[in-house]
N, C-alpha and C positions, 0 to 999 in steps of 0.2 A: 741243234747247236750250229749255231753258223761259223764257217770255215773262214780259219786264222788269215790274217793279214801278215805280209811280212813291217818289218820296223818301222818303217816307212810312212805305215797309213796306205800303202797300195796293195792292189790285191794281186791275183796272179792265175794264172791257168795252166792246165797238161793238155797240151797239143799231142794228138794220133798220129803219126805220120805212117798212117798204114797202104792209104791210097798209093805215097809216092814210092815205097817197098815192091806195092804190088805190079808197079808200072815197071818199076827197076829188072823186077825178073819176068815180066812179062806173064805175067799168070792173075786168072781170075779170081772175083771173090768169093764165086762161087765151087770154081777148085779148091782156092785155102780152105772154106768152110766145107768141104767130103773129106778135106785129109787130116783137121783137126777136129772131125766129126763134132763140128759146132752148127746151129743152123744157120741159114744168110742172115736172117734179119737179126739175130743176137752178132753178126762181124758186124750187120750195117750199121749198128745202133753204134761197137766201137767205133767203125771206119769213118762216121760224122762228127764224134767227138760227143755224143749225147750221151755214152756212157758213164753213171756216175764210179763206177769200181771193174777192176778186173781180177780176175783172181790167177795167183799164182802157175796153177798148172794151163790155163786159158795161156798166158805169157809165155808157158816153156813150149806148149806145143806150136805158137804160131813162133815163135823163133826158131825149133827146130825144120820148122819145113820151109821158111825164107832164110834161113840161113843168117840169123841178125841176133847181135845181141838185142837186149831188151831198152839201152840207152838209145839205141837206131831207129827204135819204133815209138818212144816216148820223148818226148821234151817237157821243158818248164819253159813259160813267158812268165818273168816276170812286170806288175805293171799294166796288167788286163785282167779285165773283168770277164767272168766266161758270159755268156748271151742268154737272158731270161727264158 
């Protein structure tokens, strides 16, 4: 099934803003991934935005060790098309 458009007719994307979290605290991807015992390439996959889903507890652990809610590491654009 292909993903809802808003009213409009425009489509829209969820931006990662993981990169700029991790610049914030100055720690690496590969730190966050030993302390949410997830591996690099499943953060890298979030960190580029190629992830199609995350799940729940993926969300609580990397908020609990940057210190962010979960609206700090997500956004909505809307108006964009994500990238084939």
């Amino acid at each position: 099934m292909p993903p809802a458009n808003n009213a409009a007719g425009e489509g829209g994307m969820i931006l990662v803003k993981l990169d700029d979290l991790l610049h914030e605290r100055r720690m690496t991807l590969t730190e966050l991934a030993e302390r949410v015992g997830l591996t690099l390439a499943n953060l890298s996959i979030l960190k580029t935005g190629k992830a199609k889903a995350i799940r729940f507890s993926t969300l609580e652990a990397i908020c609990r060790e940057l210190g962010c809610q979960p609206g700090d590491l997500l956004a909505y654009q809307a108006g964009v098309e994500p990238a084939a």
